[in-house]
N, C-alpha and C positions, 0 to 999 in steps of 0.2 A: 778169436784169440786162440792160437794154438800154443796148447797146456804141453806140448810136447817140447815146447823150442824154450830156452831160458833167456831169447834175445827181451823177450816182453818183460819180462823182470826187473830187466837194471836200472829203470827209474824208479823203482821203489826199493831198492836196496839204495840208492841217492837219496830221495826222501826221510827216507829211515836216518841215514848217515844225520843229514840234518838236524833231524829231529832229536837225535842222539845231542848233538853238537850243539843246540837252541837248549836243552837240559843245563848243558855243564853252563852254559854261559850264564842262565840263569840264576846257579849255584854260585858261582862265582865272580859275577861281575853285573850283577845287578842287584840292587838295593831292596827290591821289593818284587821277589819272582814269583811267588804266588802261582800267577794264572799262567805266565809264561811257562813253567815246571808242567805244572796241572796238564796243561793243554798239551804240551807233544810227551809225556808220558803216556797220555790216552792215545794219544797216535800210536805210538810205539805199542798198545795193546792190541788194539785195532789192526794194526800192520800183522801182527803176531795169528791174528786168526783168521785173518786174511790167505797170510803165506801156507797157513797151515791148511787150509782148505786147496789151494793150487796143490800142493805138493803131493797131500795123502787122499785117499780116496776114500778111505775106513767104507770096502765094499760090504756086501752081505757075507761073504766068506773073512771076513776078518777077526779076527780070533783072540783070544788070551795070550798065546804064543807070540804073535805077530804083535799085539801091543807092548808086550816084556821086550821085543828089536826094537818098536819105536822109541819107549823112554827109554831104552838102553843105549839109542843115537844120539838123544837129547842129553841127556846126564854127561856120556862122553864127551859131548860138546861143551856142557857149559860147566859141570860141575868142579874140576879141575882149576878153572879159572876161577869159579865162587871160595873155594878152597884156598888160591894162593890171594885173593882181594881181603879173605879175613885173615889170613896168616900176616899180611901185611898190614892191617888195620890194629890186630896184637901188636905190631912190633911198633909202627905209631905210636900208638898209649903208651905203651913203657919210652921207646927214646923221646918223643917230642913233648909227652906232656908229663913222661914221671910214674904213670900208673902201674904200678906192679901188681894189683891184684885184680885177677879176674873173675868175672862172673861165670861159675859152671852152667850155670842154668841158660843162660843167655847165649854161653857158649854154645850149650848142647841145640837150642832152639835153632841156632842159626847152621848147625850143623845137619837138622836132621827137616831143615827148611819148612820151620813150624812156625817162625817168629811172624809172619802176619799175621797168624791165629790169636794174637795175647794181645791184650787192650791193655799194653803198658809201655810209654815209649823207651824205658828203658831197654826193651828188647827190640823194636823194631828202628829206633836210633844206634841202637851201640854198633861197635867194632868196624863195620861198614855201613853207614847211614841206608845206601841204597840198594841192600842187599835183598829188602825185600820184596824188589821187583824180580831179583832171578825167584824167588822162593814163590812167587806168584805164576810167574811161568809153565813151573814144574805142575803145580795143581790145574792149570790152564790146561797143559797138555795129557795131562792124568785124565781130566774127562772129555779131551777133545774128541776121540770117537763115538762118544753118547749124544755130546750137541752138535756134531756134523750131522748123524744120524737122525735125530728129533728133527731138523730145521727141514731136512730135506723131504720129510714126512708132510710140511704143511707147505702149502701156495708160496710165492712169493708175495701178495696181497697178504697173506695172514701173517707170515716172518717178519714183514715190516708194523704192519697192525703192532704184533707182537713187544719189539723192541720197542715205538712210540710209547704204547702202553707202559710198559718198567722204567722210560725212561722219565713219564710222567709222575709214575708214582715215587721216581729219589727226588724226582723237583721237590714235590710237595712237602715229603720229609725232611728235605733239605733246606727248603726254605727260610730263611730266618731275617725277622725282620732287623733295620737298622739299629733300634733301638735296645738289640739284645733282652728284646722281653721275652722271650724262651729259649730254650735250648733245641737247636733241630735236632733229628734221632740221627739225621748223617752228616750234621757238622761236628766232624771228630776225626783227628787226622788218622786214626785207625780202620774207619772203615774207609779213607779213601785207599788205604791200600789193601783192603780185606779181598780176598781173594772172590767170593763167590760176588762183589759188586765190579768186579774188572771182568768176570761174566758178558757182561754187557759192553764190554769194550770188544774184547774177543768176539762175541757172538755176532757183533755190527760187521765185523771184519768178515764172516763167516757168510754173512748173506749178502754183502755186495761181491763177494765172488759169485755167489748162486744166481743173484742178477746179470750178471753177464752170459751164465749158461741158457739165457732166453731167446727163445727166435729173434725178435723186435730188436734186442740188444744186438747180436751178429748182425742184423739187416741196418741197425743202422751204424755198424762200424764197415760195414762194405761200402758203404757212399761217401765215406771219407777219402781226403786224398789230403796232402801235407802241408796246403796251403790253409785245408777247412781244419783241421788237427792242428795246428799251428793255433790257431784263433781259438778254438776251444780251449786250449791250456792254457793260455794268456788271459783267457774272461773265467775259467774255474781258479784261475789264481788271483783274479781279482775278486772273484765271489767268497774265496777263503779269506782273505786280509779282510775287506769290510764285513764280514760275520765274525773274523776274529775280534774286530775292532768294537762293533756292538754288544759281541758276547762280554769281552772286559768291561766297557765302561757302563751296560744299561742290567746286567743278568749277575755277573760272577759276584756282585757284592752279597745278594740275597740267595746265592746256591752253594753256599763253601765247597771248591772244590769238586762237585758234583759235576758226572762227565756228561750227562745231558749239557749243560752249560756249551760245550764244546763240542756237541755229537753235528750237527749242521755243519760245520765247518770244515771239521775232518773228512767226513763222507763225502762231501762236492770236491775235496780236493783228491781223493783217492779216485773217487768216480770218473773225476777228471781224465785220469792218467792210466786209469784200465780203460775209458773209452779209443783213446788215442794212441795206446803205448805199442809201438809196432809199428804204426800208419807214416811214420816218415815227421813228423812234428818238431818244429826245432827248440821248442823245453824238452821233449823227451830225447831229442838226441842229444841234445847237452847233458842231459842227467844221464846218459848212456855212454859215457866217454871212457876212455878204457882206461884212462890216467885218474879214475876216481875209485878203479876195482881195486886198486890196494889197501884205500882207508876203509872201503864197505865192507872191508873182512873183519876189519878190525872193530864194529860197532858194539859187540858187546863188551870186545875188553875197553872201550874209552868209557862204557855205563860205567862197568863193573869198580875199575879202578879211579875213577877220578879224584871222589876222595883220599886216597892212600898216596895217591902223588902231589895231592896238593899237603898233604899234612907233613909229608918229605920234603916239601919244598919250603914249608913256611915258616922254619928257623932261618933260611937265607934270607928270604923278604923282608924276616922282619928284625933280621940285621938290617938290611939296605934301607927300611922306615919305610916300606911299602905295603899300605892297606889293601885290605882283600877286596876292595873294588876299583882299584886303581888299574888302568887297562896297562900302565907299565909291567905290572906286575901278571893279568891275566894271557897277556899273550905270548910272553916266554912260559908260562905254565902250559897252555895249549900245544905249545912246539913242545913242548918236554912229556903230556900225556902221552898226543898222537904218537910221538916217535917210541915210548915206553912199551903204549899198548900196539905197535907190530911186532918190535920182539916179542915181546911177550905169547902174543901170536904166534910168531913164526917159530920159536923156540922150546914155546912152553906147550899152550893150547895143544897144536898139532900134534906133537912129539904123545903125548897124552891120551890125545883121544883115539888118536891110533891105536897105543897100547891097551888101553879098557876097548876098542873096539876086537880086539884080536882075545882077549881075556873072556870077554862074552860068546864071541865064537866057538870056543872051545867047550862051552859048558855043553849038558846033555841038552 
């Protein structure tokens, strides 16, 4: 895999898109999204620490300086958008549902990307429901050169060891039987988004990169050719659907939420697509089509704003007498996110991060 060329990437900017896109749909057009939300959220973690390991090196010379550029790229990039997603989630609550008074406190949380820290959902639900994934991000990338660093100190035998093991121990805290005869310590919708347990999403992400920098790994993507690559994506895609399908119906009832539930799945299917991605394969060259780079830009503003467009939207709907799971209703919403969040994009995001990216520059 050469880390120099970004041709290897763009089926996981597609992937991603997807998994962005199986979210909203879950939110909105599905009765009982649960495990479907669950499941490519942790992708979308995973992906995160993934990219994050291709992109940065965090060498031995890497430095305090050099980390204040890195979150100063990230902030640039998303912060502005997290900013106009709550700005628009204020103005929601007052036109569409009435509410004139706000919470300082909850405000301040979400401004200063603290609200997954509070085990109260009035903080980690309000203003923008899914705000607390960018808010997880930011902490994600706060200590991403301490666990690039750590991982790459132990084997890959022991990095996986590693993750098995944590990923055993929220099984078992997780566990709860049917009968709700106790409380699990991680069935609680706070820690599924508590920042240092999506650790473990990220950090998955972080050593199936490290896996690839292995001799074995290179030798055996040299004996591929696009007919064997081809067959590889099509059977890891078939190994993802039936481990998804097992993980919902035989695991997710007694793991609330818990990303072990979903760690098998995710991995075979990433693994999938860094074994092949390059090799000429015709899932990655479909997920590489150059008429898909304009929505993959756009995947965080469809996260970020989904809610704030549908809450704009749902005075019209429900004029027209259309239920929030009614697919008359979600797929004029989908046309109206996607096309939102490129402007948005193209007008806002960029314009923005430019400007705090040249703001920063200038400092001493």
């Amino acid at each position: 895999m050469d880390t120099r060329n970004d041709t290897y990437l763009k089926p996981f900017g597609s992937l991603q898109l997807i998994a962005i896109i199986a979210v909203v749909i879950g939110h909105f057009a599905v009765k009982e999204p649960a495990f479907i939300n669950s499941h490519w959220v942790s992708f979308c973690f995973v992906y995160s620490g993934l990219f994050t390991a291709i992109r940065h090196r965090f060498g031995q010379d890497y430095g305090l300086r050099d980390h204040f550029h890195f979150m100063g790229d990230k902030l640039a990039k998303l912060y502005p958008l997290h900013l106009l997603a709550l700005a628009l989630g204020l103005f929601d609550a007052w036109l569409v549902w009435g509410n004139s008074t706000i919470n300082l406190k909850v405000l301040f949380s979400q401004l200063t990307l603290t609200s997954p820290w509070i085990h109260d959902p009035d903080y980690y639900f309000a203003i923008n429901p899914v705000a607390w994934f960018c808010c997880d991000l930011f902490f994600l990338y706060l200590t991403a050169p301490l666990v690039v660093k750590l991982l790459r100190l132990m084997s890959i035998s022991w990095q996986i060891a590693l993750i098995i093991a944590l990923l055993t121990l929220e099984f078992a805290a997780g566990f709860s039987p049917a009968d709700g005869s106790r409380t699990p310590i991680l069935g609680m919708y706070h820690l599924y988004q508590f920042p240092p347990i999506r650790l473990l999403d990220y950090g998955t992400g972080i050593i199936l990169y490290n896996i690839t920098r292995e001799p074995w790994w290179n030798r055996a993507r040299k004996r591929l050719t696009a007919a064997t690559a081809t067959t590889i994506e099509i059977g890891g895609i078939a190994a993802f659907v039936l481990l998804y399908m097992i993980e919902e119906a035989h695991l997710f009832g007694y793991c609330y939420r818990a990303y072990c539930v979903m760690a098998p799945g995710i991995a075979v299917l990433l693994a999938t697509f860094l074994l092949t991605s390059g090799m000429g394969g015709l899932v990655s060259s479909i997920l590489s089509l150059s008429s898909l780079t304009l929505l993959k830009k756009t995947g965080a503003e469809i996260y970020l704003l989904q809610f704030a467009v549908y809450f704009m939207l749902w005075p019209v709907f429900n004029h027209l007498g259309l239920e929030r799971y009614d697919m008359r209703q979600f797929i004029p919403y989908l046309a109206v996110l996607l096309a939102v969040s490129w402007l948005v994009h193209r007008y806002y995001v960029l314009p923005a991060g430019r400007w705090l990216k040249s703001v920063r520059d200038r400092l001493p």
